[in-house]
C-alpha positions in Angstrom: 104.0 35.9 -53.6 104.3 32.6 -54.4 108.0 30.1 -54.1 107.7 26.9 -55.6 111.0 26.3 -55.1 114.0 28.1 -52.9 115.5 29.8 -55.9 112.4 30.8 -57.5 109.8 33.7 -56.9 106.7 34.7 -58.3 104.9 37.6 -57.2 100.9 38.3 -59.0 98.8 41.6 -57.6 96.1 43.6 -59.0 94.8 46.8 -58.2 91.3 48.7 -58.8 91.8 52.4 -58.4 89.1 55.3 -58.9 89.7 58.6 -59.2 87.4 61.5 -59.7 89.6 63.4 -62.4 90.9 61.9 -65.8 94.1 61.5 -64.2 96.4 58.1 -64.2 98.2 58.7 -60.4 101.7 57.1 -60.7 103.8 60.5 -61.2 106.1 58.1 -63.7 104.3 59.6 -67.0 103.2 62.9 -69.0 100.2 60.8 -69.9 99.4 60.5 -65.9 97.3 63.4 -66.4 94.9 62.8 -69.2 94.8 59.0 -68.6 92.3 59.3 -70.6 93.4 61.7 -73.9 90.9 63.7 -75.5 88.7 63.2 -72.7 88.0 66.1 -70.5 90.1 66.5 -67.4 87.1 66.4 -65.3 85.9 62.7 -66.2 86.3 60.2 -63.4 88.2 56.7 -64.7 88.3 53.6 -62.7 91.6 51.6 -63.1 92.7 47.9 -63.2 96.2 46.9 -63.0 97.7 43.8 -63.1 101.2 42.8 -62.8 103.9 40.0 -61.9 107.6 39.4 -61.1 109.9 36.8 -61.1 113.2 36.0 -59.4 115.0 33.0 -61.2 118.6 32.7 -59.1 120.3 30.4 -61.1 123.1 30.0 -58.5 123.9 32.1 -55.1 125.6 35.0 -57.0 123.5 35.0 -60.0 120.2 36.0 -60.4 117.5 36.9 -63.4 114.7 38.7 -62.7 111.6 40.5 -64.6 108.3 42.1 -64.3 105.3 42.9 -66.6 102.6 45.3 -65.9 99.4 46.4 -67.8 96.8 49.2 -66.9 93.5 49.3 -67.6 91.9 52.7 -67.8 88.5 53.1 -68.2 86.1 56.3 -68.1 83.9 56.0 -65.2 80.8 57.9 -66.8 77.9 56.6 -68.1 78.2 60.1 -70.8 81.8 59.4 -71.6 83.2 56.1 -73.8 86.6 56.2 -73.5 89.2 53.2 -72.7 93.0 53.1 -73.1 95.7 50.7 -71.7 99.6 51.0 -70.5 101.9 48.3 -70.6 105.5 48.0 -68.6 108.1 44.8 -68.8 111.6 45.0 -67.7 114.4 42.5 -67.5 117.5 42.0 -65.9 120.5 40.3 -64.3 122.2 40.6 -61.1 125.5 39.6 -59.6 125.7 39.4 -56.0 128.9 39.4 -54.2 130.6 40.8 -57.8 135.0 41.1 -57.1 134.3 41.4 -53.4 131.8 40.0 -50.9 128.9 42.7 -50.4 128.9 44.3 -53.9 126.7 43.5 -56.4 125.6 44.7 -60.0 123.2 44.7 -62.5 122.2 45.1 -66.1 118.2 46.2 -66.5 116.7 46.6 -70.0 112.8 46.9 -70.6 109.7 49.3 -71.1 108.3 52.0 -69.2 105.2 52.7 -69.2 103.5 53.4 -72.3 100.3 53.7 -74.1 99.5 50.8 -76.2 96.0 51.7 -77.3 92.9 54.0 -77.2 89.2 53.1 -77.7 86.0 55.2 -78.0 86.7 59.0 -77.3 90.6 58.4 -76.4 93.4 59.1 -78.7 96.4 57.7 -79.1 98.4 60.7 -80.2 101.0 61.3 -82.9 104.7 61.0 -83.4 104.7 57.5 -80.9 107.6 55.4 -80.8 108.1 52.5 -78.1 109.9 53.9 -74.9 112.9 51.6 -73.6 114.8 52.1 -70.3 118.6 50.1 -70.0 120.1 50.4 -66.7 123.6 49.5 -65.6 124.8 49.7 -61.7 126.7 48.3 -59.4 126.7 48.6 -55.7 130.4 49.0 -53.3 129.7 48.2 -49.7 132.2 50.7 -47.9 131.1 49.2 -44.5 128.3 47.1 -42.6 126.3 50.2 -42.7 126.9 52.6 -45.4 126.9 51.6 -49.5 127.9 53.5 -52.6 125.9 53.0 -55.9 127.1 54.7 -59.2 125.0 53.7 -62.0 123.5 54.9 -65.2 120.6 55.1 -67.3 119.9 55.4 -71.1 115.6 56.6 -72.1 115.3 56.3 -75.5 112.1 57.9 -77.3 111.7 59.4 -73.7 107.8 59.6 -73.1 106.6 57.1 -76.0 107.4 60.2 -78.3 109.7 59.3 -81.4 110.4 63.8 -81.1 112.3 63.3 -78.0 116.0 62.9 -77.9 117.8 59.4 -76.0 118.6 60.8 -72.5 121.7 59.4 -70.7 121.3 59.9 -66.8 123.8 59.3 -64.4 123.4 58.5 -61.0 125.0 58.0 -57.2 122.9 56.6 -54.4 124.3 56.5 -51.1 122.6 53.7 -48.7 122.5 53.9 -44.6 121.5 50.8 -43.1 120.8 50.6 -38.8 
């Protein structure tokens, strides 16, 4: 994490993963089994990710923030070609201390994880349409210790497929803090 300045952050990571089945391992994603589709389930893939955020407050109760991701996902066998990559942004605002000291909100938009391309033996599939994700929330703080969260969600083209129907989500989070 780097802070070149005391309202700016900028976090950088990478990750190689390798696992012995043609699986992806997030749980966020259909695709996380058969990282690799068309390949058979038993190929190992090696993975890189790579990724960044960034926290821009542009005063003490406003903030803009976003991330971007991409993984690499390769097939780890000298008898397979196969290659395919996932991307991920998101982007957002947040209000801290919104009508009362303690709440806050937020407004998220971006792109869950999705297949971009497919190389070699990996297909891309049919019926693909671009997933998006918009988030809305906003956080009460009932005491020192406890905070209420409503919020909602909106997936459109669920999964990266154009077949599936926008899905509204609603939510409630409850937070204990000791």
């Amino acid at each position: 994490t780097l802070k070149p300045s005391r309202d700016l952050d900028i976090g950088l990571n990478y990750a190689h993963s390798y696992h012995e089945i043609n699986i992806l391992g997030t749980g966020l994603v259909s695709d996380d089994i058969g990282a690799l589709p068309g390949v058979a389930a038993g190929t190992p893939v090696a993975l890189n990710s790579v990724g960044s955020t960034v926290t821009w407050r542009l005063s003490p109760k406003i903030a803009l923030s976003g991330y971007g991701a991409a993984l690499f996902v390769d097939a780890a066998s000298s008898s397979v070609n196969a290659s395919t990559t996932f991307t991920s942004w998101m982007v957002g605002v947040h209000f801290n201390d919104l009508f009362k000291s303690g709440n806050n909100a937020g407004i998220i938009f971006g792109q869950p994880l999705y297949r971009t391309d497919a190389s070699g033996s990996a297909q891309l599939g049919d019926n693909r349409a671009t997933p998006y994700h918009l988030e809305g929330y906003y956080r009460v703080k009932v005491s020192d210790n406890i905070s209420i969260t409503p919020g909602a969600f909106i997936l459109f083209n669920p999964e990266g497929d154009s077949r599936n129907e926008t899905t509204t989500v609603g939510v409630l989070r409850t937070t204990f803090t000791f």
